[in-house]
Each structure stands twice: as C-alpha cells, then as structure tokens.
mmCIF file of the N, C-alpha and C atoms, coordinates in Angstrom:
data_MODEL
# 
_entry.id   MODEL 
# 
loop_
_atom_site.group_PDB 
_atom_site.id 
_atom_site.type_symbol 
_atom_site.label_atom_id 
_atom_site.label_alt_id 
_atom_site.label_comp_id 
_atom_site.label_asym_id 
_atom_site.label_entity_id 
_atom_site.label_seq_id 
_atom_site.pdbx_PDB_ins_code 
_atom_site.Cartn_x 
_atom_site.Cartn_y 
_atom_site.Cartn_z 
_atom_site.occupancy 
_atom_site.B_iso_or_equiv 
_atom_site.pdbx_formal_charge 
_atom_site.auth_seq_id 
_atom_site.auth_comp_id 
_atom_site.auth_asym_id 
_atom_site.auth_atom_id 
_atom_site.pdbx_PDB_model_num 
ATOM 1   N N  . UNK A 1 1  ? 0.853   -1.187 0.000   1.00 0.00 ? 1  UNK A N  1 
ATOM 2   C CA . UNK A 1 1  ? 0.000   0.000  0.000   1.00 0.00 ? 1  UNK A CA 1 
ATOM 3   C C  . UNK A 1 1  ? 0.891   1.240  0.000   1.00 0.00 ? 1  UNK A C  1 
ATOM 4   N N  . UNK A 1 2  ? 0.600   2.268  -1.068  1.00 0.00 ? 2  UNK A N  1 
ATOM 5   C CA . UNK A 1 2  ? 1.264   3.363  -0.656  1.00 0.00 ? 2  UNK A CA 1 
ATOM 6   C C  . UNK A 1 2  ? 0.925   4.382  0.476   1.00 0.00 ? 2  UNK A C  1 
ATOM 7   N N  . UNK A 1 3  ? 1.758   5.688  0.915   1.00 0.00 ? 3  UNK A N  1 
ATOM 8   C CA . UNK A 1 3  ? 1.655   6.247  1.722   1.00 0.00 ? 3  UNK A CA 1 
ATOM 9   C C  . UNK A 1 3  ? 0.356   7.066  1.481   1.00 0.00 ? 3  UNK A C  1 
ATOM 10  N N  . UNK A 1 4  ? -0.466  7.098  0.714   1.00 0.00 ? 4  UNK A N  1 
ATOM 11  C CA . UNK A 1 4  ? -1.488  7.968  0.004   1.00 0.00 ? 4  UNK A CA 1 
ATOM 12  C C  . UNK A 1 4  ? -2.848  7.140  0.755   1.00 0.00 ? 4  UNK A C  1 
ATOM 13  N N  . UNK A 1 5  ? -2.589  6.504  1.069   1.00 0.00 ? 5  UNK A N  1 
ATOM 14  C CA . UNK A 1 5  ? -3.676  5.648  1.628   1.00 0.00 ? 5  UNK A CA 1 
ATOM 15  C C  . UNK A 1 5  ? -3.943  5.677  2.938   1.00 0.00 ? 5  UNK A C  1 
ATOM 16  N N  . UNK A 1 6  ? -4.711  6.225  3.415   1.00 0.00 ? 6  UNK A N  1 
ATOM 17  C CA . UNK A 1 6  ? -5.178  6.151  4.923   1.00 0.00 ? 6  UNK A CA 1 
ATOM 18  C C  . UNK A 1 6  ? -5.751  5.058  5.992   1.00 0.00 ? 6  UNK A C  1 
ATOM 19  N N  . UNK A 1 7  ? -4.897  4.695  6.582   1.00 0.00 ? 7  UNK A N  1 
ATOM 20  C CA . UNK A 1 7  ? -5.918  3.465  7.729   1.00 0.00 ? 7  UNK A CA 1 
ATOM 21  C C  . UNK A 1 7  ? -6.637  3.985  8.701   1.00 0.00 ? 7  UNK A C  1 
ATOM 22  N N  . UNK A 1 8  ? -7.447  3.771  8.615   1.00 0.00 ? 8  UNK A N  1 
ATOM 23  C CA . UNK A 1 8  ? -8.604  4.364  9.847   1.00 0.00 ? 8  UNK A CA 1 
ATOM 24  C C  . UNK A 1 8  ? -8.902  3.239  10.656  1.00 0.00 ? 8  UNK A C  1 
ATOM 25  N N  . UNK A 1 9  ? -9.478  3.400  11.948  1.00 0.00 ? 9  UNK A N  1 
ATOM 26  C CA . UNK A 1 9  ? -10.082 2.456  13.065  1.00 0.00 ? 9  UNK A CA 1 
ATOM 27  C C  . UNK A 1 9  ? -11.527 3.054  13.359  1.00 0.00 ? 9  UNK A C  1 
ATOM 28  N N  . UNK A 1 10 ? -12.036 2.312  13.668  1.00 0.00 ? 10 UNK A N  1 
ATOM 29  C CA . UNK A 1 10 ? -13.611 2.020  14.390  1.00 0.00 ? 10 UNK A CA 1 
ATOM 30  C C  . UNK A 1 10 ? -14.310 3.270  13.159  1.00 0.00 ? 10 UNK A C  1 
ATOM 31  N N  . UNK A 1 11 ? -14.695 2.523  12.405  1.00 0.00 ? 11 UNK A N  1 
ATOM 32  C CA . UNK A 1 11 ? -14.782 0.970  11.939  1.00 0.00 ? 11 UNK A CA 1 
ATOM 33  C C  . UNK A 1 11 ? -13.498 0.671  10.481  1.00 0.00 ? 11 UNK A C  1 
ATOM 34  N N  . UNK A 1 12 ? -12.735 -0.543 10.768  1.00 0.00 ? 12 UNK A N  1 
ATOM 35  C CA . UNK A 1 12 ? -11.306 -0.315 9.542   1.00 0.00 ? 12 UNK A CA 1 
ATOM 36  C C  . UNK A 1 12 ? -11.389 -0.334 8.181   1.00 0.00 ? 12 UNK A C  1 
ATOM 37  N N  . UNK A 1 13 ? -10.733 0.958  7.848   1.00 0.00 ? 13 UNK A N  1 
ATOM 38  C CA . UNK A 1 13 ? -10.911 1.158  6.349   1.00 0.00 ? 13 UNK A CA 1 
ATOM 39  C C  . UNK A 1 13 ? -9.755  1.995  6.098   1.00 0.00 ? 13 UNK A C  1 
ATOM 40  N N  . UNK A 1 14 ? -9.644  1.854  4.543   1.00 0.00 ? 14 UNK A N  1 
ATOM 41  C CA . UNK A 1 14 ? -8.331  2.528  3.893   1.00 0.00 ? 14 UNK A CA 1 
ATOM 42  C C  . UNK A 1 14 ? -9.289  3.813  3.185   1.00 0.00 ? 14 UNK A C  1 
ATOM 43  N N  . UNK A 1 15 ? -9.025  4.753  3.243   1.00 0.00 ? 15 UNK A N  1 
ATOM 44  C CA . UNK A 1 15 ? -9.168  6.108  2.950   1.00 0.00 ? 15 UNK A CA 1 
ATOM 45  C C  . UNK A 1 15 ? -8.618  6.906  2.104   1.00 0.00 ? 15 UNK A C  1 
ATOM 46  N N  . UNK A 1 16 ? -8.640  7.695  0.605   1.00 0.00 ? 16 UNK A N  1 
ATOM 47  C CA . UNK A 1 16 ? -7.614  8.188  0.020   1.00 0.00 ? 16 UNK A CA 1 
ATOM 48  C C  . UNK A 1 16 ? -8.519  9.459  -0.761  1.00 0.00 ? 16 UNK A C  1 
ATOM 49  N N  . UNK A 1 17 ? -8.004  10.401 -0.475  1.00 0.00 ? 17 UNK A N  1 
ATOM 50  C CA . UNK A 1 17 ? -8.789  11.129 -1.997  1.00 0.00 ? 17 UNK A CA 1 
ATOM 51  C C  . UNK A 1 17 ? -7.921  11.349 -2.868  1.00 0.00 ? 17 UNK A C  1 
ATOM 52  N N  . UNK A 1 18 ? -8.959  11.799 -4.229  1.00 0.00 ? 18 UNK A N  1 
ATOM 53  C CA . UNK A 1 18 ? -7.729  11.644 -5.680  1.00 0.00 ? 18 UNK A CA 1 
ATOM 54  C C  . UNK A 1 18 ? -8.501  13.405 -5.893  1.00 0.00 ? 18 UNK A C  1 
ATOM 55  N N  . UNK A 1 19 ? -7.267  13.781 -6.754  1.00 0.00 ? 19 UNK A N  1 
ATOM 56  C CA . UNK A 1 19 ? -7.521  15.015 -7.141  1.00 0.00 ? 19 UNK A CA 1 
ATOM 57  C C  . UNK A 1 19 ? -7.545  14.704 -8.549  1.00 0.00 ? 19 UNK A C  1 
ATOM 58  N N  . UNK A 1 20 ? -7.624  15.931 -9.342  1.00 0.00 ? 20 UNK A N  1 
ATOM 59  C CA . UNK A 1 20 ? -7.833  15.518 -11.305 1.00 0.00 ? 20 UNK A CA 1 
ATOM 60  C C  . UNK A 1 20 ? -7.787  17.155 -11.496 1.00 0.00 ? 20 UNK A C  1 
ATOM 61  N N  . UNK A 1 21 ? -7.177  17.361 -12.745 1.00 0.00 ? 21 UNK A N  1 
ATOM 62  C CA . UNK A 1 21 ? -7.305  18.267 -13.527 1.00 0.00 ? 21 UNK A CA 1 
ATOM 63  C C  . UNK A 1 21 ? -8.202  18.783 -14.060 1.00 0.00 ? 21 UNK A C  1 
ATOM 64  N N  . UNK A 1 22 ? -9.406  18.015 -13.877 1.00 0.00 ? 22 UNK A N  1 
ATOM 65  C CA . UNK A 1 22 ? -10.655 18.223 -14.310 1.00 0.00 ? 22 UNK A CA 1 
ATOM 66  C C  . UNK A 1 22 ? -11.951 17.175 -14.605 1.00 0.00 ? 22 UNK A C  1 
ATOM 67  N N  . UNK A 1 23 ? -13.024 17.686 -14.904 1.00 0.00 ? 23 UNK A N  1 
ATOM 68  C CA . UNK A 1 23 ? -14.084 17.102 -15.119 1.00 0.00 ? 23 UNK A CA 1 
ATOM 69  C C  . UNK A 1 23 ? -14.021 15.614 -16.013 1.00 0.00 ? 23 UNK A C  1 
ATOM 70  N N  . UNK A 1 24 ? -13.209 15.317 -17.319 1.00 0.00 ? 24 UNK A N  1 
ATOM 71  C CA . UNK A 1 24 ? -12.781 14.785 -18.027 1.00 0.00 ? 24 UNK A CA 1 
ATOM 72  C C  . UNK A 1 24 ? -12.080 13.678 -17.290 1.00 0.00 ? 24 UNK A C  1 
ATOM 73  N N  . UNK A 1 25 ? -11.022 14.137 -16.609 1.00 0.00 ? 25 UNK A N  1 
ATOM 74  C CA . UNK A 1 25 ? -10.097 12.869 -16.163 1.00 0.00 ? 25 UNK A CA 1 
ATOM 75  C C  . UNK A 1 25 ? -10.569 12.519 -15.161 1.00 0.00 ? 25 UNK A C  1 
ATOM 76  N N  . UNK A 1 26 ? -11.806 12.980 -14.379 1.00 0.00 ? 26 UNK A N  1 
ATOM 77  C CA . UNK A 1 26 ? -12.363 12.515 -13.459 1.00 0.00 ? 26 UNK A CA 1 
ATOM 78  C C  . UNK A 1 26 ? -12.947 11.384 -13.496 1.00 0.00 ? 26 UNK A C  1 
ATOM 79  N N  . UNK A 1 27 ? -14.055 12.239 -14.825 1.00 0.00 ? 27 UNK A N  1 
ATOM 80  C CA . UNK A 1 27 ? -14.875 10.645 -15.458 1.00 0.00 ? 27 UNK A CA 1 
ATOM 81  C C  . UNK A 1 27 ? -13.836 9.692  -16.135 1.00 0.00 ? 27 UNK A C  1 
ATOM 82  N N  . UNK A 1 28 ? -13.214 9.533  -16.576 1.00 0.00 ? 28 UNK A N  1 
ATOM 83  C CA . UNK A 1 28 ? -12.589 8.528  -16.656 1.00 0.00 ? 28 UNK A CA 1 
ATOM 84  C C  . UNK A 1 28 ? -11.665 7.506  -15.813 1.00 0.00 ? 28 UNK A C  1 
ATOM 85  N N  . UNK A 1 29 ? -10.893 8.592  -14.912 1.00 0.00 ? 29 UNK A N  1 
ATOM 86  C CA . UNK A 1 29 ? -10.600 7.006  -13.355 1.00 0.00 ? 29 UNK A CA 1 
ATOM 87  C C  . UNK A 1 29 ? -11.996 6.534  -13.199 1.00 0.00 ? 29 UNK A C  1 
ATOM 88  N N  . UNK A 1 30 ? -13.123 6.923  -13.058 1.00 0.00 ? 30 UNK A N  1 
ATOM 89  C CA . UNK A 1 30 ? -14.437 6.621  -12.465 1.00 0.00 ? 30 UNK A CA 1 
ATOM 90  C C  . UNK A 1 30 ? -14.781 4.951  -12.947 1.00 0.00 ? 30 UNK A C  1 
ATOM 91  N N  . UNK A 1 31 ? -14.805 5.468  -14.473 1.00 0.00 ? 31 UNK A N  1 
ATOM 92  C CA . UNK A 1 31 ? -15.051 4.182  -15.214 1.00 0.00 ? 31 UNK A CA 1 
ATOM 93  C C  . UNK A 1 31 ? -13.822 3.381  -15.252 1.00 0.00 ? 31 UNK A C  1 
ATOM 94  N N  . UNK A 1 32 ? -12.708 3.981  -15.093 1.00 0.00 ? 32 UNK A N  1 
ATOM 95  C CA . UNK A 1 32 ? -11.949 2.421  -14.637 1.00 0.00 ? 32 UNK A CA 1 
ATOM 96  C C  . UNK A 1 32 ? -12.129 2.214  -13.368 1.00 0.00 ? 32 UNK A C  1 
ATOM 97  N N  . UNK A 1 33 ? -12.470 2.485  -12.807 1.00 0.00 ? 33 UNK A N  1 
ATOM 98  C CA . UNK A 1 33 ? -12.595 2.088  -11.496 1.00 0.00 ? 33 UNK A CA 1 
ATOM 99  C C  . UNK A 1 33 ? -13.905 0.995  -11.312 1.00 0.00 ? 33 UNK A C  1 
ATOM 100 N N  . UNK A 1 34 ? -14.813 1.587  -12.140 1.00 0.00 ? 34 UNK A N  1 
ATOM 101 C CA . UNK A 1 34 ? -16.121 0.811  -12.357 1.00 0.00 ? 34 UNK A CA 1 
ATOM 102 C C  . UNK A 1 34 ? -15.621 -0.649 -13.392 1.00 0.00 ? 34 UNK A C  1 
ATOM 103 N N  . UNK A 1 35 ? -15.040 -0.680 -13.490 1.00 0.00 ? 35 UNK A N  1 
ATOM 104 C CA . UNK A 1 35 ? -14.053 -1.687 -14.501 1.00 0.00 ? 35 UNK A CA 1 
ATOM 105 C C  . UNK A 1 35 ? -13.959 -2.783 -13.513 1.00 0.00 ? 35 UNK A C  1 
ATOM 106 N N  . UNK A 1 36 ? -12.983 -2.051 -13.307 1.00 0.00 ? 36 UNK A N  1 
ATOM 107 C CA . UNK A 1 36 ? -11.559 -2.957 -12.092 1.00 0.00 ? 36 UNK A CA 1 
ATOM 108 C C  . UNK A 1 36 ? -13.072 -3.537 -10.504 1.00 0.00 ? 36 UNK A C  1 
ATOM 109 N N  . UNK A 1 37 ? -13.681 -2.682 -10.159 1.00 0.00 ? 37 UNK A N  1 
ATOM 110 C CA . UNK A 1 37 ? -14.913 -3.012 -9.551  1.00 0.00 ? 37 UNK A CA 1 
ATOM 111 C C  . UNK A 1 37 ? -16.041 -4.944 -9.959  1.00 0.00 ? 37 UNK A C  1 
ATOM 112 N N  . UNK A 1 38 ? -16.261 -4.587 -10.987 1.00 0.00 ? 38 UNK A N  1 
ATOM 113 C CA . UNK A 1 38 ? -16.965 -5.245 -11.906 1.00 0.00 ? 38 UNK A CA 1 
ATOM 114 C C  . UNK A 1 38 ? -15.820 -6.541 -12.195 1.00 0.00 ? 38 UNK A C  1 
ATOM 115 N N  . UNK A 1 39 ? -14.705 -6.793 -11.986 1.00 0.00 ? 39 UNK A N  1 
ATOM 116 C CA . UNK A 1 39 ? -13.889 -7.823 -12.188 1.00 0.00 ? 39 UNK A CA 1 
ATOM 117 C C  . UNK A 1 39 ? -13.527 -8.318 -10.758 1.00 0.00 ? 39 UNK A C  1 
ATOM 118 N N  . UNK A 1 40 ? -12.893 -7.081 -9.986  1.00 0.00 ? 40 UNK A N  1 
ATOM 119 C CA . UNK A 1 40 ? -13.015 -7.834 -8.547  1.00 0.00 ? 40 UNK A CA 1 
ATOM 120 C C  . UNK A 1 40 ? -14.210 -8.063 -7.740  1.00 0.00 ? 40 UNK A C  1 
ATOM 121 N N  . UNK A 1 41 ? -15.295 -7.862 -7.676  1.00 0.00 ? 41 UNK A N  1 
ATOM 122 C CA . UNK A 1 41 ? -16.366 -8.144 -6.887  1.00 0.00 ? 41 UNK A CA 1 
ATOM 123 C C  . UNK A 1 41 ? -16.199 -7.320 -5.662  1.00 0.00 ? 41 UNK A C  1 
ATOM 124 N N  . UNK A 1 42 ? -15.210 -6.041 -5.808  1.00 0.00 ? 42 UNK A N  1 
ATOM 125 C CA . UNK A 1 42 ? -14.706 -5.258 -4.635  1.00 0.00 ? 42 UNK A CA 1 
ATOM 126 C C  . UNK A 1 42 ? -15.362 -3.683 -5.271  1.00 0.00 ? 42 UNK A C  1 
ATOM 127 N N  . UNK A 1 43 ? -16.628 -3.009 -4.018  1.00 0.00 ? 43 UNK A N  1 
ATOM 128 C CA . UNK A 1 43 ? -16.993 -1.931 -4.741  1.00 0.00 ? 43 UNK A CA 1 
ATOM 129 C C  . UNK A 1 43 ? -16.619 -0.713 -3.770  1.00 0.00 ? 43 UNK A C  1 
ATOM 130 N N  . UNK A 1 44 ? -15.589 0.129  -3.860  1.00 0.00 ? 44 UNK A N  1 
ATOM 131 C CA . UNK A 1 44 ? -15.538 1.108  -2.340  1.00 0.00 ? 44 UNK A CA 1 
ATOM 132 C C  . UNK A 1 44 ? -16.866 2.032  -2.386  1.00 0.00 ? 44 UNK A C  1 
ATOM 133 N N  . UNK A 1 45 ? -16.493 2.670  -1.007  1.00 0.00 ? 45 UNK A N  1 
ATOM 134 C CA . UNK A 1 45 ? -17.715 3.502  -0.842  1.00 0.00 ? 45 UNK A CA 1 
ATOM 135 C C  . UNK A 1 45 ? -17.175 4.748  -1.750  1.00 0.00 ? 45 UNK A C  1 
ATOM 136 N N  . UNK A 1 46 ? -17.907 5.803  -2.832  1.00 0.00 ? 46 UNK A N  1 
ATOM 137 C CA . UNK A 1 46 ? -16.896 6.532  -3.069  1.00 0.00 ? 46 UNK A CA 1 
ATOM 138 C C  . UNK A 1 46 ? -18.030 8.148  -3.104  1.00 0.00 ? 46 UNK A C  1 
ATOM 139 N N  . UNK A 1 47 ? -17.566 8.958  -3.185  1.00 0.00 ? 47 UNK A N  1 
ATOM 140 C CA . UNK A 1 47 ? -17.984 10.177 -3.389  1.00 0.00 ? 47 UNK A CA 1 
ATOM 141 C C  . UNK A 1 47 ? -17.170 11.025 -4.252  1.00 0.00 ? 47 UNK A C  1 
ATOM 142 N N  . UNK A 1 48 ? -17.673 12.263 -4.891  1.00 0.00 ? 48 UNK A N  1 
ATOM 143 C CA . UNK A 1 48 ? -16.900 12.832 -6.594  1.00 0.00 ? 48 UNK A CA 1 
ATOM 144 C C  . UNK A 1 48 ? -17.469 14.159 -6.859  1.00 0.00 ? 48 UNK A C  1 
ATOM 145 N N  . UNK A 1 49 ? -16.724 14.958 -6.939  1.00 0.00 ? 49 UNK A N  1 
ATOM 146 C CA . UNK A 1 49 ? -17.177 15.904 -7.438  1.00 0.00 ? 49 UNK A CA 1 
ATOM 147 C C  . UNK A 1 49 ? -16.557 16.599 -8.782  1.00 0.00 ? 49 UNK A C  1 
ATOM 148 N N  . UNK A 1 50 ? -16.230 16.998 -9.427  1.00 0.00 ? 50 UNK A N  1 
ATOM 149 C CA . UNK A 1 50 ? -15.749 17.615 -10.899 1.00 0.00 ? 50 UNK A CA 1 
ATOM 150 C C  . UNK A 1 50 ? -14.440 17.326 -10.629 1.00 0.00 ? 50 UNK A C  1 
ATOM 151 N N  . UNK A 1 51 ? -14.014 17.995 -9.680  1.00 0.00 ? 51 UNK A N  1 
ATOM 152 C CA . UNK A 1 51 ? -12.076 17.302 -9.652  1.00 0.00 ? 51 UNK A CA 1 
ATOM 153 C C  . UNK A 1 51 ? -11.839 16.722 -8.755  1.00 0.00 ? 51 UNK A C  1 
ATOM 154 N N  . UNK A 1 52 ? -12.508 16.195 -7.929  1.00 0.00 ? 52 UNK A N  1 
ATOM 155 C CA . UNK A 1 52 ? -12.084 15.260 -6.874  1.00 0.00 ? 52 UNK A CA 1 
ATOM 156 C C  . UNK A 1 52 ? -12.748 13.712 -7.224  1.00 0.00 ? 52 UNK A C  1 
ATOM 157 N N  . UNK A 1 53 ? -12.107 12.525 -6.598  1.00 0.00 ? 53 UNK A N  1 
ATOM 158 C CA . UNK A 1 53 ? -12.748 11.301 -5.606  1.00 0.00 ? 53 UNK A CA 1 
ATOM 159 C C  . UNK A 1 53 ? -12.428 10.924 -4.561  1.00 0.00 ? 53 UNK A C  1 
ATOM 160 N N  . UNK A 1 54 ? -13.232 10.871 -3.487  1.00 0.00 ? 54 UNK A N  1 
ATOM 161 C CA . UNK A 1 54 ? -12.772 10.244 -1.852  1.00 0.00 ? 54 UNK A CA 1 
ATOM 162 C C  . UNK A 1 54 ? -13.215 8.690  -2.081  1.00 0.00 ? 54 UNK A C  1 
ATOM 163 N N  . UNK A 1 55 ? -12.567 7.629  -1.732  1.00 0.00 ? 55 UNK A N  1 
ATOM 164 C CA . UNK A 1 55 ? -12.550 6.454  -1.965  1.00 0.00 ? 55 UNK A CA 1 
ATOM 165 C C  . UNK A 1 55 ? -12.185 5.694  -0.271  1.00 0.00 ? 55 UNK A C  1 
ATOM 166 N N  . UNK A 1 56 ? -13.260 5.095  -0.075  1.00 0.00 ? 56 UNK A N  1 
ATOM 167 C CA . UNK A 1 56 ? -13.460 4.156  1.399   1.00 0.00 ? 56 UNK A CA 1 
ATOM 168 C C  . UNK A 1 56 ? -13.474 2.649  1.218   1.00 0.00 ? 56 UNK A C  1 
ATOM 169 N N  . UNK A 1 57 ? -12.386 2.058  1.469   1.00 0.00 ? 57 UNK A N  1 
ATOM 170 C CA . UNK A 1 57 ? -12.165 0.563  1.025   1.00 0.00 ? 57 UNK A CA 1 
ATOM 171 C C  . UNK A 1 57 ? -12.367 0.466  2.322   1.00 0.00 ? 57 UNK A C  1 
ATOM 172 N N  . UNK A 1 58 ? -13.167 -1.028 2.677   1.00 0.00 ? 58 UNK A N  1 
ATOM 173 C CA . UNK A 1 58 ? -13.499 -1.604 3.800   1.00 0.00 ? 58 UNK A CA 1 
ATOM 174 C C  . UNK A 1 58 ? -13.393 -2.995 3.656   1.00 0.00 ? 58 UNK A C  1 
ATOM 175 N N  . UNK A 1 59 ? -13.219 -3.868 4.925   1.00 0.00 ? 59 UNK A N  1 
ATOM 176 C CA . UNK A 1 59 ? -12.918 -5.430 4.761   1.00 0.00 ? 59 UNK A CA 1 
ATOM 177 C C  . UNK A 1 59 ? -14.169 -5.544 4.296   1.00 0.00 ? 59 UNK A C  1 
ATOM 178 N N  . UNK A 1 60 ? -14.574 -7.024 3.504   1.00 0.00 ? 60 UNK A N  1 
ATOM 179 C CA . UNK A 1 60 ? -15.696 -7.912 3.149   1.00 0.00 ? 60 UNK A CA 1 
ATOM 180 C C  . UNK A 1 60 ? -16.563 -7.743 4.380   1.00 0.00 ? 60 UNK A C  1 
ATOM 181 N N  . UNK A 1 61 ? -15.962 -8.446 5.361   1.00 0.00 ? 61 UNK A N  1 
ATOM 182 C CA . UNK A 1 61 ? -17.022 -8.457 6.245   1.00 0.00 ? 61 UNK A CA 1 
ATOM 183 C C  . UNK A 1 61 ? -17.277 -7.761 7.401   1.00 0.00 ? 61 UNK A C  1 
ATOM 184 N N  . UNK A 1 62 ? -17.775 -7.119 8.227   1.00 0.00 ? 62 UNK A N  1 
ATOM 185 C CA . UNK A 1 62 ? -18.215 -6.097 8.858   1.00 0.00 ? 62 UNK A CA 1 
ATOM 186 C C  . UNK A 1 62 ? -17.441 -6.967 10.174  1.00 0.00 ? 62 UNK A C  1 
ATOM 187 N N  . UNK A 1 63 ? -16.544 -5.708 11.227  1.00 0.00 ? 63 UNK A N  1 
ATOM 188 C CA . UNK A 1 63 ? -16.022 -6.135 12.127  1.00 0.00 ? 63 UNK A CA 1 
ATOM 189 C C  . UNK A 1 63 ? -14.534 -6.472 11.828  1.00 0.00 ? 63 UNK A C  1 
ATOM 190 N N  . UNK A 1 64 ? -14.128 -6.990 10.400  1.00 0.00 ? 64 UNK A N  1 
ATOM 191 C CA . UNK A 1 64 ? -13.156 -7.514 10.562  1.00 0.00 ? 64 UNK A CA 1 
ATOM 192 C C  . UNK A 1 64 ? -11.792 -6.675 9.925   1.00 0.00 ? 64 UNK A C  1 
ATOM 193 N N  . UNK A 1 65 ? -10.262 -6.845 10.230  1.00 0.00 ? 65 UNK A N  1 
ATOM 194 C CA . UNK A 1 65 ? -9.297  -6.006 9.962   1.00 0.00 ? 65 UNK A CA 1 
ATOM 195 C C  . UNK A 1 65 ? -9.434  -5.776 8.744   1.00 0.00 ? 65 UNK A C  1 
ATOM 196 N N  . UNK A 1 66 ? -8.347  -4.309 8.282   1.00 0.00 ? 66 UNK A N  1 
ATOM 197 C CA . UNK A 1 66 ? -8.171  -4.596 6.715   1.00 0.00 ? 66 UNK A CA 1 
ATOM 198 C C  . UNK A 1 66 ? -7.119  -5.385 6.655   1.00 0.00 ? 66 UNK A C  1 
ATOM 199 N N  . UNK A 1 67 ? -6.819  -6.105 5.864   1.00 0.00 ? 67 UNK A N  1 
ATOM 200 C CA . UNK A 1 67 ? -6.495  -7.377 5.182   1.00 0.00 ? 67 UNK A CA 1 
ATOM 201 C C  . UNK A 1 67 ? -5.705  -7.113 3.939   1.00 0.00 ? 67 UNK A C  1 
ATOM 202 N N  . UNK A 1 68 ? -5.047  -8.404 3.580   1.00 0.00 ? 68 UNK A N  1 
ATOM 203 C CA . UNK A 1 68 ? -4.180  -8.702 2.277   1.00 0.00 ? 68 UNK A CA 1 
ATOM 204 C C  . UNK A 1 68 ? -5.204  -8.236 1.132   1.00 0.00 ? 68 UNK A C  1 
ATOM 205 N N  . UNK A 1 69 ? -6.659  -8.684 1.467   1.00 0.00 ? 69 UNK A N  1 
ATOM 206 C CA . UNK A 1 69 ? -7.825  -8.548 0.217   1.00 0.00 ? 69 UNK A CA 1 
ATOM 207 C C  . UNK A 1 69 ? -7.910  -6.528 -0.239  1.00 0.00 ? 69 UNK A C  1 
ATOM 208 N N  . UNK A 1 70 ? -7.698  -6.165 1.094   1.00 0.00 ? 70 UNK A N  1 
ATOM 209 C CA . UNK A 1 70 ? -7.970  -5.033 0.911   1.00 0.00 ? 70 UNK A CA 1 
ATOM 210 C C  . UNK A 1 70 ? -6.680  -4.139 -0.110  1.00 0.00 ? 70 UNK A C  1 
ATOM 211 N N  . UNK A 1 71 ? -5.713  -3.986 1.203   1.00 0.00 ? 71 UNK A N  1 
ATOM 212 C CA . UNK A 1 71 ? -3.958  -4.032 0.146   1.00 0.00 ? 71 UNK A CA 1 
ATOM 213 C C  . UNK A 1 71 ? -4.231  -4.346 -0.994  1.00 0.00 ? 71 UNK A C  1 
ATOM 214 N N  . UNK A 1 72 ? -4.379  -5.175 -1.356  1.00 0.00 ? 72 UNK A N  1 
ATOM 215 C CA . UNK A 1 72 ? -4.347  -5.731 -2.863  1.00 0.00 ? 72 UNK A CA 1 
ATOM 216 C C  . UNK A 1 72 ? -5.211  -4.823 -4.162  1.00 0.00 ? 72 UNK A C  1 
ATOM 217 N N  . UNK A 1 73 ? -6.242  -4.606 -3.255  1.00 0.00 ? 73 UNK A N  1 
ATOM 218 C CA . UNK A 1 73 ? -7.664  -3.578 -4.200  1.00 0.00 ? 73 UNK A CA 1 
ATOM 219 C C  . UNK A 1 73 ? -6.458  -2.638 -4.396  1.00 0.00 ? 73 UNK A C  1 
ATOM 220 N N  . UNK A 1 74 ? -6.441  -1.704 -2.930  1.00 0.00 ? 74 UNK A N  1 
ATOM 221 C CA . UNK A 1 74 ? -6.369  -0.105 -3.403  1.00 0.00 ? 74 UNK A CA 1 
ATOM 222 C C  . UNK A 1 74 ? -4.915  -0.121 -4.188  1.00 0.00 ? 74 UNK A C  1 
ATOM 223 N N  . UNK A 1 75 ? -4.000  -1.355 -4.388  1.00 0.00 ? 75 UNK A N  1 
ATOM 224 C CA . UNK A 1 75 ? -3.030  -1.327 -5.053  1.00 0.00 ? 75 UNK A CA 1 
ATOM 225 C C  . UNK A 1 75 ? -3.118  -1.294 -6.131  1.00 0.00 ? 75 UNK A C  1 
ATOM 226 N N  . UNK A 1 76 ? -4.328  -1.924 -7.106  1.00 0.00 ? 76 UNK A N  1 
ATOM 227 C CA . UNK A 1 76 ? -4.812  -2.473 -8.190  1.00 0.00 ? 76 UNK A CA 1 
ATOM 228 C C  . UNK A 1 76 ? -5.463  -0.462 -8.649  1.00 0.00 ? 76 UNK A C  1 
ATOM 229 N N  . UNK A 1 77 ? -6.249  -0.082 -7.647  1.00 0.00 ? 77 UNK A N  1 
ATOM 230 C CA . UNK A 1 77 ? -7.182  1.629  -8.082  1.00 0.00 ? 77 UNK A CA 1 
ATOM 231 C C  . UNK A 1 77 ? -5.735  2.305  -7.794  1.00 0.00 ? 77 UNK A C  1 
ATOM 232 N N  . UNK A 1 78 ? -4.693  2.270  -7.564  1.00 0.00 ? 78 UNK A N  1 
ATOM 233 C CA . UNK A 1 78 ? -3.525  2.871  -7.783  1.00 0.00 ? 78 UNK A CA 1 
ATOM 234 C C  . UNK A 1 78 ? -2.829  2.649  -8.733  1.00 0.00 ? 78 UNK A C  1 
ATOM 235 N N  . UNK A 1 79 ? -2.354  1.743  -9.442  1.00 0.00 ? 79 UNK A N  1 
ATOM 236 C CA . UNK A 1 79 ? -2.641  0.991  -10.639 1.00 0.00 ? 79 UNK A CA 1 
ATOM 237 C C  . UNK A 1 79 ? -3.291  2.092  -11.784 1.00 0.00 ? 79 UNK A C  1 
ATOM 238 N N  . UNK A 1 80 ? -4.654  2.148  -11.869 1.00 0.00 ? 80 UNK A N  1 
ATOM 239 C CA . UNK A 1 80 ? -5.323  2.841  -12.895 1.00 0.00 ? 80 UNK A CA 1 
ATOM 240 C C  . UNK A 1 80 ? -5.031  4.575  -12.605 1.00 0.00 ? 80 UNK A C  1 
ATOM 241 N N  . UNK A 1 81 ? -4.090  4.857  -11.861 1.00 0.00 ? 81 UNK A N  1 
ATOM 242 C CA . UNK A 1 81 ? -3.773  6.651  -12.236 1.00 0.00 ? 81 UNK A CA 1 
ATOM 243 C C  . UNK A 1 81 ? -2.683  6.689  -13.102 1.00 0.00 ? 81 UNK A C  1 
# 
C-alpha cells in the first residue's frame, strides 16, 4: 500500500482522496474504477465531485481487519492513475 492511503479504526478502512485536472479525467478514473470493480467483486464507498474522488475501502465483512484482500484492491485503483 502506498503512503497515500489512509488506515482508519472504528470501523477499519483505507481512505484516500484523488484530485484531477478536471471534469474529463475525473470521469474517466471513475469508469476504470467501475471496470476494475466489476472484475473484482470489490466496490468502495466513493464520493466525486468535478475534480475530486474520496474512496473508502473496507474489509468484506463487517467487524473484521483490513487485510491482504484489501492491500491488494487499493493497489490495483492505484494501478489505474
């Protein structure tokens, strides 16, 4: 995981926002992201506005640490910048 990534507690999740040059390159991480989503069966919580995305990766199952499963995602949505 890079340093761009936030670990949070109660309740555990990795945390990151992305910035963009604009409206354009926004929508497009979006849809790869909706990509890479749609292949892993992994969907974060996300929120967006014209140049931003805040992105909330959380374990599978409620209660439990973040995990290798998790690492692995936000490595993969780091990946698509």
């Amino acid at each position: 995981m890079t340093d761009s990534w936030n670990h949070r507690q109660r309740p555990e999740r990795l945390e990151r926002r992305l910035e963009f040059g604009g409206y354009d390159a926004t929508r497009l991480f979006l849809e790869r992201l909706e990509a890479l989503s749609q292949q892993t069966g992994r969907f974060p919580d996300i929120s967006f506005g014209r140049t931003y995305v805040n992105l909330t990766v959380r374990p599978l199952e409620e209660g439990e640490a973040v995990g290798d499963a998790e690492h692995a995602f936000v490595a993969a949505v780091d990946a698509l910048l």
